[in-house]
N, C-alpha and C positions, 0 to 999 in steps of 0.2 A: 504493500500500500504506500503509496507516493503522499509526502506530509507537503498538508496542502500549503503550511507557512515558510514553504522552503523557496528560496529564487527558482524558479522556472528556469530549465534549459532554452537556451535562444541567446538571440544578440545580446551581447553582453557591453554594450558602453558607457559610457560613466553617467551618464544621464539616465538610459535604462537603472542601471541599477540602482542609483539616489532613490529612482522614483520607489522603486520595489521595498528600498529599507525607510523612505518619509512618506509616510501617506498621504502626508498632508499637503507637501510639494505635490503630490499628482496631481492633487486635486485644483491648486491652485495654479497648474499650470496650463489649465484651461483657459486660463483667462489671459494670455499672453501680457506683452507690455502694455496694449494700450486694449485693454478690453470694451466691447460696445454693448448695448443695452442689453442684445439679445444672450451677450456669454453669461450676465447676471444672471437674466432670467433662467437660460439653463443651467446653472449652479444652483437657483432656488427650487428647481424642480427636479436637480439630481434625486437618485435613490441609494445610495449609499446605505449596502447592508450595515447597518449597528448591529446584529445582532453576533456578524462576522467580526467586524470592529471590536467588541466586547469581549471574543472570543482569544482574539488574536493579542488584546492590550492584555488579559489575567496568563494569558500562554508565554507572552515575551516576559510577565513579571516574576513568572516562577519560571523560566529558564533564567532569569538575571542569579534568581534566589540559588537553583540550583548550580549553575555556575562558579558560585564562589569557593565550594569544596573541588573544583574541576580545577589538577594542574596546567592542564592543558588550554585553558582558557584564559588572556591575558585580561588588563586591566579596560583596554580599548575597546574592546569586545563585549564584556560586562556593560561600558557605560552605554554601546551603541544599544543591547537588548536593552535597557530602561528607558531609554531615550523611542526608542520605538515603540515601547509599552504605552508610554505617555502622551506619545503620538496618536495612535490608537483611542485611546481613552479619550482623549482632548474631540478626538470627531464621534465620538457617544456622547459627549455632553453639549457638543456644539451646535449639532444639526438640530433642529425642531422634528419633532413627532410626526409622523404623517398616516400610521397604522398602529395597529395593537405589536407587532413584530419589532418596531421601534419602544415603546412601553417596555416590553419585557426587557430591552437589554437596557435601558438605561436602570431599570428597578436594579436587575443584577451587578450594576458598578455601584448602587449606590452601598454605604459603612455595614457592616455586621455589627450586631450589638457586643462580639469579640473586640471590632478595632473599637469600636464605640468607647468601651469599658477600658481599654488601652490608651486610649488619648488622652480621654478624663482621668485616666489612673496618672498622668502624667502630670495635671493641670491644666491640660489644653483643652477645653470646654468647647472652642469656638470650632475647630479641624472638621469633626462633625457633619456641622450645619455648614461649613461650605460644602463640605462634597456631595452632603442630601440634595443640597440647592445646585450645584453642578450639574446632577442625574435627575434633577426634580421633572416628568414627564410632562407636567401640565395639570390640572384640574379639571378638564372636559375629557381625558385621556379613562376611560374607565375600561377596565377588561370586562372580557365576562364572566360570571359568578362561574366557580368551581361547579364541579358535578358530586355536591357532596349531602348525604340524606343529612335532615335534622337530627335524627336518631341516633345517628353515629355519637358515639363516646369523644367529646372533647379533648381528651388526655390521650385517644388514641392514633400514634401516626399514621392514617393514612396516605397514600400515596399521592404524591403532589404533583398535578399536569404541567405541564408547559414549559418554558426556557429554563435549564437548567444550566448555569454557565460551569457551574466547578464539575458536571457530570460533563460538559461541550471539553472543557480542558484535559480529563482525566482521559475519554476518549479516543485523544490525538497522538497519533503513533508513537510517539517519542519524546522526552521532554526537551531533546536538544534543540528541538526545532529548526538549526541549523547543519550542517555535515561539515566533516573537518577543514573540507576544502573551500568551506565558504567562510572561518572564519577572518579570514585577510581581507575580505570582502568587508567584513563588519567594522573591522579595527579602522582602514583606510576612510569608512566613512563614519567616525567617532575623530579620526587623526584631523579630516577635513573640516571637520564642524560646520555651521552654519555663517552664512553672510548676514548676519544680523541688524547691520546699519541698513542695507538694503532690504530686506524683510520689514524692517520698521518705516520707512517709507512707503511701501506699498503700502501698509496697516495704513497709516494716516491717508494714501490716498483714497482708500476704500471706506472709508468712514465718512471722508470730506462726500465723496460719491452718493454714499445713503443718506444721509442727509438730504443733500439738493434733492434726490430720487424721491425720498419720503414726503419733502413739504412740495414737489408736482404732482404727487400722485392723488394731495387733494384737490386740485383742481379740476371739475367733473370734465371728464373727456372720453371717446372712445378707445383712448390708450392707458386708462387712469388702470386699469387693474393689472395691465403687463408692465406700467409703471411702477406700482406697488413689488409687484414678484422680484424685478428689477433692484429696486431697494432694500427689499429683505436679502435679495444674494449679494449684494455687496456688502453688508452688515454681516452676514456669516463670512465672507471672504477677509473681512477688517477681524474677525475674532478666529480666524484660524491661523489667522499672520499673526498675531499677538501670540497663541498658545505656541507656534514653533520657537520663537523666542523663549516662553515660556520655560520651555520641557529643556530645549538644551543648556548644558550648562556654559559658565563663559570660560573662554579659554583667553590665557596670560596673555600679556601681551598685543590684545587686542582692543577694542572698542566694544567691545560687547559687555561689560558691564552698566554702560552709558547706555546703551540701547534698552539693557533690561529695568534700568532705572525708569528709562523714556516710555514704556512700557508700563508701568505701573501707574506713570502719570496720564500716561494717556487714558487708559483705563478709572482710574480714579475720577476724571472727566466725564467720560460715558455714566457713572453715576447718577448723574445729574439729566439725564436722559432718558426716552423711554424706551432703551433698550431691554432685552428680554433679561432675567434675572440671572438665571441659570448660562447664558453667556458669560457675565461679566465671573459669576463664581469660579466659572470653568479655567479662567485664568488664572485667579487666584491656587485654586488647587492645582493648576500644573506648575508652577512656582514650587511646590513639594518634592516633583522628580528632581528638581534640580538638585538642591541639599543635598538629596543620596546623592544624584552623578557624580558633582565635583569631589565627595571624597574617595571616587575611584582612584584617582589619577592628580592628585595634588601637586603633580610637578607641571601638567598640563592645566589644568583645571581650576578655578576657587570659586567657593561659596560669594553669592552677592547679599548684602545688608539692605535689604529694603525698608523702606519708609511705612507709613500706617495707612493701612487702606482705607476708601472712602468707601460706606455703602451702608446696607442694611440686614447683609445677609448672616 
């Protein structure tokens, strides 16, 4: 059985394979340099499996988890699987709902009352309630009732239908998720990191985009509702550039701590907007992968000191 989260054989060039280990790049690489109304619109009507996404972010976090007893797996490779975890996860809390198949995976990322009781065993009270609100589905999002008699004994476990992510993980061929040959693949693109000044640019430009998108689309017109769609996908495209930033960590030497500052403020801005909630948290909690990352590789790598978030969540 071929593990489906392995690179695919085929053209192998450095673009292909970015795309294959950032998801998130793929995704926004629909929209070229100078995207027109129509690429928005079809980014707001993409269908991006979450429930694969979901599958794929808890798979890359316990091969990180089991990698670290692995001689054979360096320190680059460790931070690329988190960093892809994160990636992953960042587009389950990013994308809005569109079926019951999206509910169930963002339910499955949201805290177990294990980490729950772990955080608050720490102090951190707040961890939480970002990541509920990160995976928060919506409020009109309702499944359907279990197939369960009244009769049944309360106390006893029946068997529970539907998305099961740690049964979707347990599943999956193998925990390496990668082959040994692919791990120079991972390290090289951990060694490369991200261009995050330019990552941060487009954020702002995608934002600056929904906006103007959002106050035309009040304007009654025959085009007002592919304006709207229009709007809403540059607003997902502005919070997917923010969580790439996000998830990876900064590397010495560079400008990327400045960005990830810039990042925070940008964000702390949307605030003050009526962006969707669960966007804005989704950032805040991939600012988490980071932490762990950079203590992979502290010669490469360091922790950024953030400032105090704006919000309510």
């Amino acid at each position: 059985m071929i593990n489906k989260l392995e690179f695919q054989p085929g053209p192998s060039d450095d673009r292909e394979v970015r795309e294959h280990a950032d998801p998130i790049m793929a995704i926004l690489a629909r929209l070229h340099d100078d995207p027109a109304i129509a690429d928005m619109v079809a980014l707001r009507q993409s269908r991006p499996d979450l429930r694969d996404a979901a599958v794929k972010a808890e798979a890359h976090r316990n091969a990180h988890g089991w990698s670290v007893s692995q001689d054979g797996v360096g320190a680059l490779e460790r931070i690329a699987l988190l960093t892809i975890s994160g990636a992953h996860a960042m587009i389950v809390a990013i994308f809005p709902v569109g079926n019951l198949d999206d509910v169930d995976a963002k339910v499955a990322m949201q805290p177990t009352r294990k980490w729950l009781e772990s955080w608050q065993g720490t102090g951190d009270f707040v961890r939480g309630r970002i990541v509920h609100a990160a995976f928060n589905p919506g409020q009109l999002a309702v499944p359907p009732r279990p197939d369960v008699s009244e009769r049944e004994s309360a106390l006893y476990p029946w068997p529970v239908n539907g998305f099961d992510l740690d049964a979707e993980v347990e599943n999956l061929p193998t925990r390496q998720i990668y082959t040994p040959e692919q791990l120079p693949v991972l390290a090289a693109f951990a060694a490369e990191g991200l261009d995050m000044r330019a990552v941060l640019e487009k954020a702002r430009d995608y934002f600056a985009a929904a906006d103007r998108l959002f106050a035309e689309a009040l304007r009654p017109s025959p085009a007002m509702h592919r304006t709207r769609l229009a709007a809403e996908g540059a607003l997902i495209a502005a919070y997917l550039a923010c969580a790439q930033i996000a998830v990876w960590p900064a590397r010495r030497g560079t400008g990327d701590r400045d960005a990830k500052l810039a990042v925070q403020e940008l964000v702390n801005g949307r605030a003050k907007t009526a962006d969707p909630l669960h966007m804005q948290a989704a950032i805040r909690h991939g600012f988490t992968f980071t932490s762990i990352v950079s203590r992979g590789a502290p010669d490469l790598f360091f922790g950024v000191k953030l400032g105090e978030w704006v919000g309510n969540v």
